[in-house]
NULOKE-863566 format. One line per 2 residues: number of its first residue (from 1); for each residue x, y, z of C-alpha. Coordinates in nm, 2 decimals. Layout:
NUM> X,Y,Z ~ ...
//
This chain:
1> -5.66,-4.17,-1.26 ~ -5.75,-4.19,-0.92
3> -5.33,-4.24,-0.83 ~ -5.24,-3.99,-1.08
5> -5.52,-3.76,-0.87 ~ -5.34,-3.89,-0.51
7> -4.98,-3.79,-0.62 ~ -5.12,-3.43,-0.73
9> -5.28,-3.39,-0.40 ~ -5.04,-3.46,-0.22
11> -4.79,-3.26,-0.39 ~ -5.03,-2.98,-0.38
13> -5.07,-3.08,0.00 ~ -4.66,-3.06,0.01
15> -4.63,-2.75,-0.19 ~ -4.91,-2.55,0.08
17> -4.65,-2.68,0.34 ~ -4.35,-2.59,0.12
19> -4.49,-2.20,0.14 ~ -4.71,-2.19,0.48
21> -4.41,-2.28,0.71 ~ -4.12,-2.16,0.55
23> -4.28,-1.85,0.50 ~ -4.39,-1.84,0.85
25> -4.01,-1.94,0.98 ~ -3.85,-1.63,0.70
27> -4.12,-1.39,0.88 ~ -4.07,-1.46,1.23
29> -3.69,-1.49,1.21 ~ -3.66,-1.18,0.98
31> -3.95,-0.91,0.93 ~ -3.96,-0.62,1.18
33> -4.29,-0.62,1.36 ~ -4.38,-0.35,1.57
35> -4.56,-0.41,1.90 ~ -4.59,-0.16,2.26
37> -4.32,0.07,2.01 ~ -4.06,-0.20,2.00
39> -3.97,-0.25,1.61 ~ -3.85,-0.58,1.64
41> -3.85,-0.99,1.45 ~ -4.13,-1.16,1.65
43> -3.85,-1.42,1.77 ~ -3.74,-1.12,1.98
45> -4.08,-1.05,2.10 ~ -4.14,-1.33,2.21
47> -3.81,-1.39,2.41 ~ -3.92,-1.02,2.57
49> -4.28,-1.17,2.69 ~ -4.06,-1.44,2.86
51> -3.85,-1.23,3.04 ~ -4.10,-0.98,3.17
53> -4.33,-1.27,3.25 ~ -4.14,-1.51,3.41
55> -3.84,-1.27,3.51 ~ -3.77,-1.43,3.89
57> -3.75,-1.78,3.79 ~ -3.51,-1.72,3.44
59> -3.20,-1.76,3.64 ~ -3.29,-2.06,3.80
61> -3.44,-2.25,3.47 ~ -3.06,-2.12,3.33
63> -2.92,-2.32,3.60 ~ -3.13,-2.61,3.55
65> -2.99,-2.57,3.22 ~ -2.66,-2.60,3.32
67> -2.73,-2.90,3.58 ~ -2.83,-3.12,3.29
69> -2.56,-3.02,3.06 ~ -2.31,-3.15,3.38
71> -2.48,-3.43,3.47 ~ -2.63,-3.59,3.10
73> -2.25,-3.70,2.96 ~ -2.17,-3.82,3.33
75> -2.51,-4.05,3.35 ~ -2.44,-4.13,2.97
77> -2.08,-4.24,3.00 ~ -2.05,-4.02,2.75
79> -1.65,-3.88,2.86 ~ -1.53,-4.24,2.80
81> -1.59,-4.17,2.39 ~ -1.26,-3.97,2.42
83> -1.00,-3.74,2.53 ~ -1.23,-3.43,2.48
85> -1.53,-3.57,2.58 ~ -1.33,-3.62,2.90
87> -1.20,-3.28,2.99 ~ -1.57,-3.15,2.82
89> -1.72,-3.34,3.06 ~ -1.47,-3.19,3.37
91> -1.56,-2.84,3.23 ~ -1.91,-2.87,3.22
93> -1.92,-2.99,3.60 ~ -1.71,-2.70,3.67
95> -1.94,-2.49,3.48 ~ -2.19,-2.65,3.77
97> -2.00,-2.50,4.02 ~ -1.97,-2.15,3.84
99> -2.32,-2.12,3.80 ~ -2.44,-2.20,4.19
101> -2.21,-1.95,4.23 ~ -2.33,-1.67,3.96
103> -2.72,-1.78,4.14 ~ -2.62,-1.76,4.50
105> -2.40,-1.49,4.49 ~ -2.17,-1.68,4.69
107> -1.81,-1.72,4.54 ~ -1.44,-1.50,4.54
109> -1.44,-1.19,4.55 ~ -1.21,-1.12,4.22
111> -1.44,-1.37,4.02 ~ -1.82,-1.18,4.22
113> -1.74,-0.86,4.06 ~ -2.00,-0.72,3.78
115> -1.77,-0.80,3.48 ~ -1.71,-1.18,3.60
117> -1.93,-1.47,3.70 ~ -2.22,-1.21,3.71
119> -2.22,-1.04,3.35 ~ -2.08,-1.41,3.21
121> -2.43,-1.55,3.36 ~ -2.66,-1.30,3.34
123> -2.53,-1.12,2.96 ~ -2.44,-1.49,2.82
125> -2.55,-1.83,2.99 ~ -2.92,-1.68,3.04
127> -3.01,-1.55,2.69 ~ -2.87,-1.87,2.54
129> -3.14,-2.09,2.74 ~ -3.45,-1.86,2.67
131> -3.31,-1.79,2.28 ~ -3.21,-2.16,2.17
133> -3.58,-2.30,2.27 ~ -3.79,-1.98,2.20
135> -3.65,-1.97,1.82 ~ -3.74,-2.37,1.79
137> -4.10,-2.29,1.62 ~ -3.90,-2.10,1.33
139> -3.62,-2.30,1.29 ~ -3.80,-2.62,1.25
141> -4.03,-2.45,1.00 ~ -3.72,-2.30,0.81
143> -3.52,-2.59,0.86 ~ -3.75,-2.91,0.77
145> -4.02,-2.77,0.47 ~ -3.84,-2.78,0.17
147> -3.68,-2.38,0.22 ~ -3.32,-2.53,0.27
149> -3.33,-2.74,-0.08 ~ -3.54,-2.46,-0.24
151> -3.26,-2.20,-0.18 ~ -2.96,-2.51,-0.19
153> -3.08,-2.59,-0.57 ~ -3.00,-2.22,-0.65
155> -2.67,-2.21,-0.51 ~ -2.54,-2.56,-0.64
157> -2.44,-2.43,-1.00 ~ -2.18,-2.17,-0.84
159> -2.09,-2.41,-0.52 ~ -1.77,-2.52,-0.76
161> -1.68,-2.22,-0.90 ~ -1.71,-2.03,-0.57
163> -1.60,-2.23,-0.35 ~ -1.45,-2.52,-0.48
165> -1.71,-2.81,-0.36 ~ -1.97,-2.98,-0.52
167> -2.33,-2.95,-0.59 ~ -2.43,-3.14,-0.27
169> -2.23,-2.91,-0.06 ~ -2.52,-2.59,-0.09
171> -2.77,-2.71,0.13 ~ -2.47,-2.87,0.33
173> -2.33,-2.52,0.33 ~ -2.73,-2.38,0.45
175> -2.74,-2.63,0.71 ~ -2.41,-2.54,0.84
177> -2.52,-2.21,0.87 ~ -2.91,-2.23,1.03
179> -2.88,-2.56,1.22 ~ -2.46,-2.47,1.34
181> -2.13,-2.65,1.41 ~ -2.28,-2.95,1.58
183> -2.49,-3.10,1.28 ~ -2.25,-2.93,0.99
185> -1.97,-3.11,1.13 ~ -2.15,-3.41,1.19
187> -2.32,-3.35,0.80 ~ -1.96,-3.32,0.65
189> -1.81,-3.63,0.82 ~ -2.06,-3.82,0.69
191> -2.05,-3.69,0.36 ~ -1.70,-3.73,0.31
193> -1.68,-4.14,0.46 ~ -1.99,-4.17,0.18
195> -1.75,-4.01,-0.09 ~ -1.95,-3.75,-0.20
197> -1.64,-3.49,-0.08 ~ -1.32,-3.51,-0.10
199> -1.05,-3.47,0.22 ~ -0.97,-3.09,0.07
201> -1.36,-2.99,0.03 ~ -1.48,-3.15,0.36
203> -1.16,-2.98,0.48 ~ -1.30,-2.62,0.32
205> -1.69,-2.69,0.42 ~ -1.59,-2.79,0.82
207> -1.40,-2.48,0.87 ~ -1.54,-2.23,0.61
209> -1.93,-2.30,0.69 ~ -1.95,-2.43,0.97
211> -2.00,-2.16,1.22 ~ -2.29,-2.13,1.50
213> -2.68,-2.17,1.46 ~ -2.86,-1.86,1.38
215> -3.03,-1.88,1.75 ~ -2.69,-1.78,1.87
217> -2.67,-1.48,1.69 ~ -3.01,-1.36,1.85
219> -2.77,-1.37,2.18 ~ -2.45,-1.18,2.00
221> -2.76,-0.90,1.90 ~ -2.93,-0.88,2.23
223> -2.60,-0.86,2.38 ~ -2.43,-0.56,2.18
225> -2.78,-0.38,2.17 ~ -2.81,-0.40,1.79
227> -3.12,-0.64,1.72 ~ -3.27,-0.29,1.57
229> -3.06,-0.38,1.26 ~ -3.09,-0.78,1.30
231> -3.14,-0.83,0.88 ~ -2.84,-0.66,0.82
233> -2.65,-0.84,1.09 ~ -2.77,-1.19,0.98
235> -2.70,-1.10,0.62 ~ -2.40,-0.89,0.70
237> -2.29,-1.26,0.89 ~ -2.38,-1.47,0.62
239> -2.23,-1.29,0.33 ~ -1.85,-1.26,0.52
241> -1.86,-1.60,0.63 ~ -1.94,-1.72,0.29
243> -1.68,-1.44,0.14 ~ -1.39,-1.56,0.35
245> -1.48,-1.87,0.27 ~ -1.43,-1.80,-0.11
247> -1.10,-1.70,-0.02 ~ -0.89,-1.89,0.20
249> -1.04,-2.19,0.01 ~ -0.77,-2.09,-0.21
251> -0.46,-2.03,0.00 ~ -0.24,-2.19,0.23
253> -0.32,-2.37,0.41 ~ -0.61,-2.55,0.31
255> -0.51,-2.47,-0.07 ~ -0.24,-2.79,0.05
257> -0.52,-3.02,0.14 ~ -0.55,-3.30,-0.08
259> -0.81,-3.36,-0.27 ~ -0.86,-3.72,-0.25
261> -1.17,-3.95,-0.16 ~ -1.18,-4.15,0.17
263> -1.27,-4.41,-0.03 ~ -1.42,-4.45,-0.33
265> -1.60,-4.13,-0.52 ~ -1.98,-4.21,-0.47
267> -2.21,-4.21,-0.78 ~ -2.34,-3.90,-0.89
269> -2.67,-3.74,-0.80 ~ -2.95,-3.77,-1.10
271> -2.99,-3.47,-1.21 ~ -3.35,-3.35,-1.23
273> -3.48,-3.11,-1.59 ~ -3.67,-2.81,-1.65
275> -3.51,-2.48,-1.56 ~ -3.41,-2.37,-1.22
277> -3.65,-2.18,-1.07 ~ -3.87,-2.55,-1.19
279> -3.61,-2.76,-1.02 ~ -3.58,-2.56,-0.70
281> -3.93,-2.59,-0.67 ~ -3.92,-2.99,-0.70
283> -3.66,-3.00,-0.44 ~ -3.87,-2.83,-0.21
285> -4.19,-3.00,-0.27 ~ -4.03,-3.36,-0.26
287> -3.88,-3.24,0.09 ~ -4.22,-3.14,0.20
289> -4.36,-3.48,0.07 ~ -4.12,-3.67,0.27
291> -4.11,-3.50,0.58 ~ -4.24,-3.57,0.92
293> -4.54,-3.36,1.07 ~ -4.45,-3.02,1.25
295> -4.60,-3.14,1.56 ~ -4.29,-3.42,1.51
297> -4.02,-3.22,1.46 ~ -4.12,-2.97,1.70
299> -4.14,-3.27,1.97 ~ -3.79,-3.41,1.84
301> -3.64,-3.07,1.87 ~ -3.76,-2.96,2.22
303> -3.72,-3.31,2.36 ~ -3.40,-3.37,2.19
305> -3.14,-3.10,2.02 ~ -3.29,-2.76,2.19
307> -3.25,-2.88,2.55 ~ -2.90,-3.04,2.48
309> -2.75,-2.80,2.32 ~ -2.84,-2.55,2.55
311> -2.81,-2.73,2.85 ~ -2.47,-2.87,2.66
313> -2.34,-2.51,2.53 ~ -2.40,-2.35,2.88
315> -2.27,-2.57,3.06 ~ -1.94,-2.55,2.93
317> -1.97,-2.18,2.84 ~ -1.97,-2.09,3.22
319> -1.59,-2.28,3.25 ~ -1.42,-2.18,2.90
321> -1.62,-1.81,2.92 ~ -1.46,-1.76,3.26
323> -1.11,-1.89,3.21 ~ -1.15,-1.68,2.91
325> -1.22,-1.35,3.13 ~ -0.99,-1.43,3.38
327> -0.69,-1.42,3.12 ~ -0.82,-1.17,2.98
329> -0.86,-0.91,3.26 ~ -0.54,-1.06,3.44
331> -0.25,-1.17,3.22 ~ -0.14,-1.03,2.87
333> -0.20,-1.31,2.67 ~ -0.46,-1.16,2.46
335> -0.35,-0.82,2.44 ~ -0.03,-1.03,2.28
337> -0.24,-1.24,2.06 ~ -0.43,-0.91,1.96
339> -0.13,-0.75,1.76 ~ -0.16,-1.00,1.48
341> -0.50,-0.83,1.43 ~ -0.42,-0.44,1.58
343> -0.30,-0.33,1.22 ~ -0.61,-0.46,1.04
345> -0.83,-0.28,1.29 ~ -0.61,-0.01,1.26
347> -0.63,-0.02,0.87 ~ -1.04,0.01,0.88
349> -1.04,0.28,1.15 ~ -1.26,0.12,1.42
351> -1.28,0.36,1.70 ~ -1.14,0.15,1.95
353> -0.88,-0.05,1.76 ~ -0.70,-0.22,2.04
355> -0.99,-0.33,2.21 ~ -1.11,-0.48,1.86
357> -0.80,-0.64,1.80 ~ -0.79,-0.81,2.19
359> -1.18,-0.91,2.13 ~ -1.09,-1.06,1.81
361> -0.81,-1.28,1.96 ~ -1.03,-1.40,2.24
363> -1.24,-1.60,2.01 ~ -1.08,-1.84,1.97
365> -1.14,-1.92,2.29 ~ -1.51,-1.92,2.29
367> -1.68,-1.67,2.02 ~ -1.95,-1.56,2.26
369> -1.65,-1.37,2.49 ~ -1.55,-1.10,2.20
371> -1.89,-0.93,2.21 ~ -1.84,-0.93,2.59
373> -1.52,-0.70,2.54 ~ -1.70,-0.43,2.32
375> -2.05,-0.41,2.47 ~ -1.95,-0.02,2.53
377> -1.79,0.05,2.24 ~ -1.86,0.22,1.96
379> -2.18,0.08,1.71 ~ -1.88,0.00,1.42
381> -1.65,-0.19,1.65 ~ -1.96,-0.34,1.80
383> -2.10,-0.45,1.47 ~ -1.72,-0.51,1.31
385> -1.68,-0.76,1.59 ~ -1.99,-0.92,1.64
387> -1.92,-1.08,1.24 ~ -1.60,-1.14,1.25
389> -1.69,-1.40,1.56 ~ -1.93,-1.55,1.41
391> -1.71,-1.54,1.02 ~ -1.42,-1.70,1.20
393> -1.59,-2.01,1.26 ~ -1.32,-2.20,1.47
395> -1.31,-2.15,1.88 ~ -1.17,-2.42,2.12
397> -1.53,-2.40,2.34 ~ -1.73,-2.62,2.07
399> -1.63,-2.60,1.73 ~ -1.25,-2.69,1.72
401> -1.30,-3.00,1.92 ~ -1.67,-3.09,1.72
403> -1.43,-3.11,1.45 ~ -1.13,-3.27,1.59
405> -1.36,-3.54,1.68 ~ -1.46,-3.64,1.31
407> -1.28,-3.85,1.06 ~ -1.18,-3.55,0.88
409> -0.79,-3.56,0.87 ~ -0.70,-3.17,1.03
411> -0.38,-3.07,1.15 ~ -0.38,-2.81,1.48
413> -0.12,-2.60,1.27 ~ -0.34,-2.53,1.00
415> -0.67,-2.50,1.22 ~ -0.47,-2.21,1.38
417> -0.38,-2.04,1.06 ~ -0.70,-2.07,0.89
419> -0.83,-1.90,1.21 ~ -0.59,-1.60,1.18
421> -0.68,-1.61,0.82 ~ -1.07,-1.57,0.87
423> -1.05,-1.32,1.15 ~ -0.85,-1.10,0.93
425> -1.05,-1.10,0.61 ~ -1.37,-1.11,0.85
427> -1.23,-0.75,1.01 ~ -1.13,-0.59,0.69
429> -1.48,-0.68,0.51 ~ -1.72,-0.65,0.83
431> -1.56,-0.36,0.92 ~ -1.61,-0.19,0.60
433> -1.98,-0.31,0.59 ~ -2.02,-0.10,0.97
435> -1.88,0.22,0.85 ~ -2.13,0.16,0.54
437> -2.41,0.13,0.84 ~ -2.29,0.40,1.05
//
């Protein structure tokens, strides 16, 4: 009796964790608060205390920021791993370089003016380094209590039918999405040496899911001046990324993958009864059971993902975000690039349809640079374009090499297609969800 009492505490104890801090982590990331007549999420309320508190030091924290992220794979020998950690690592010093510059002012004239160095650091490097550790208390508590199975267990019966995966790939598919490229990626490799996917659906989860952590879409918001309709954005985000996905996981080319095991097929999950509201619920309290204490994950995150990743991401931001610019504003290459998409932009009337197409192309540079093309457009190009660079998933700045670095077989050819691919469907059906909005 007194065991069978234990085990119901302590799933009562996981179930009051289950609700208190995912419910906590869904209201600070996504209910409206309003505070001094700013109707914002509390994430962004937070970040705004920040600024207006500790406004004269922010740049040079940013820059501290993007010391580390130079110096960490140097000191780690990290750029002897492989050919991309190698030039990663030469871009990230560079990105050293580019930020003295953006702090001190000092630097030449063509890259000094407002829309260069300055607007890169100032619009992009700096609201990555206060949003990545200010949205840690939600994510943890979104990411690590159970929500992620709870929600996972109700997309698994339609994960095959939808998008050709398997059961286990929902909460891979929810991960990809709230914790970003770095730990999807990471998650599908894994997944697919274990056996539990095959080459096609680790193929369709590593470049159909795995797009940038929600924190990053906080920037994209803050940037374009449309955090008044965040919900909507995130949703609108989620729902194209995951409708793409739906489709090009059934043409060429990843409809050529094959679909063959690494290995050998692991053994299949046991399957838990009761209905599946019931078995959501266990999946979330047995997470809850097993997990570490917030206090924990908190300290693992702060001491360990939030301050590499942005001190990573920044770091190499400054040198791909620049080169990006710079060919950009100088040569033609984009504009060029930008007439595969001009009659898709074209086709859903976005105001500015040229600039659209050109923001869409430079994505797949680094996805942070389209938003920087269209911050004075129009709300539906705005909008249009901030989804389709986070729905297109693949850019050359993280993602692309992230997954080049795996032992998921890809091919350059068809990384490059499914790109074109996504940033099409993501125009026509984002940019028929902003002329819905506005």
């Amino acid at each position: 009796m007194e065991q069978e009492k234990s085990v119901r505490c302590s799933k009562g104890v996981a179930l009051a964790k289950f609700l208190i801090f995912s419910g906590l982590g869904v209201f600070m990331f996504f209910v409206n608060v309003n505070i001094n007549g700013k109707n914002v999420i509390i994430i962004q309320h937070i970040i705004n205390f920040v600024k207006a508190t500790c406004g004269p030091i922010i740049p040079y924290y940013a820059l501290a920021m993007v010391a580390f992220g130079a110096v960490y794979p140097i000191v780690t020998k990290a750029y002897k791993r492989s050919t991309f950690d190698l030039i990663f690592t030469v871009a990230k010093a560079f990105g050293l370089i580019v930020g003295l510059m953006a702090v001190t002012g000092i630097g030449p004239a063509p890259l000094m003016t407002d829309d260069m160095i300055p607007f890169l650091f100032t619009s992009l490097v700096v609201p990555i380094t206060l949003s990545i550790p200010l949205t840690g208390l939600a994510y943890v508590m979104m990411l690590n209590f159970g929500l992620v199975e709870f929600v996972g267990a109700f997309m698994r019966p339609v994960m095959q039918k939808i998008w050709k995966t398997p059961g286990e790939s929902a909460i891979d598919a929810l991960v990809s999405f709230a914790g970003g490229y770095s730990l999807a990626v990471l998650l599908t490799s894994e997944f697919y040496k274990k056996g539990i996917y095959t080459h096609k659906q680790a193929f369709i989860i590593s470049t159909g899911f795995s797009t940038v952590a929600t924190s990053f879409l906080v920037v994209i918001a803050n940037t374009l001046d449309i955090m008044n309709y965040w919900t909507i954005f995130f949703l609108s985000c989620a729902f194209v990324t995951f409708a793409v996905t739906a489709i090009t996981c059934r043409i060429y080319p990843t409809s050529k993958v094959p679909d063959e095991y690494y290995d050998q097929p692991a053994p299949p999950m046991p399957q838990r009864s009761g209905n599946l509201f019931s078995r959501a619920l266990a999946d979330a309290i047995d997470t809850a059971q097993h997990t570490d204490s917030l206090f924990t994950h908190l300290k693992r995150y702060y001491i360990g993902d939030a301050m590499k990743m942005t001190a990573s991401v920044t770091a190499s931001i400054l040198t791909i975000g620049l080169i990006g610019l710079v060919v950009a504003e100088f040569t033609p290459v984009f504009d060029c690039i930008g007439y595969i998409f001009y009659p898709f932009t074209l086709l859903m009337h976005l105001p500015e349809p040229m600039i659209a197409a050109k923001a869409a192309a430079i994505e797949i540079a680094e996805m942070f640079l389209p938003s920087m093309l269209v911050i004075s457009s129009s709300m539906v190009t705005k909008f249009t374009i901030a989804v389709t660079s986070v729905s297109a998933v693949l850019f050359f700045s993280a993602s692309i090499p992230s997954l080049l670095s795996t032992d998921i077989p890809v091919k350059m050819r068809d990384v490059f297609l499914i790109w074109i691919e996504r940033t099409i469907l993501s125009i026509i059906l984002a940019g028929g969800i902003a002329h819905l909005l506005f």
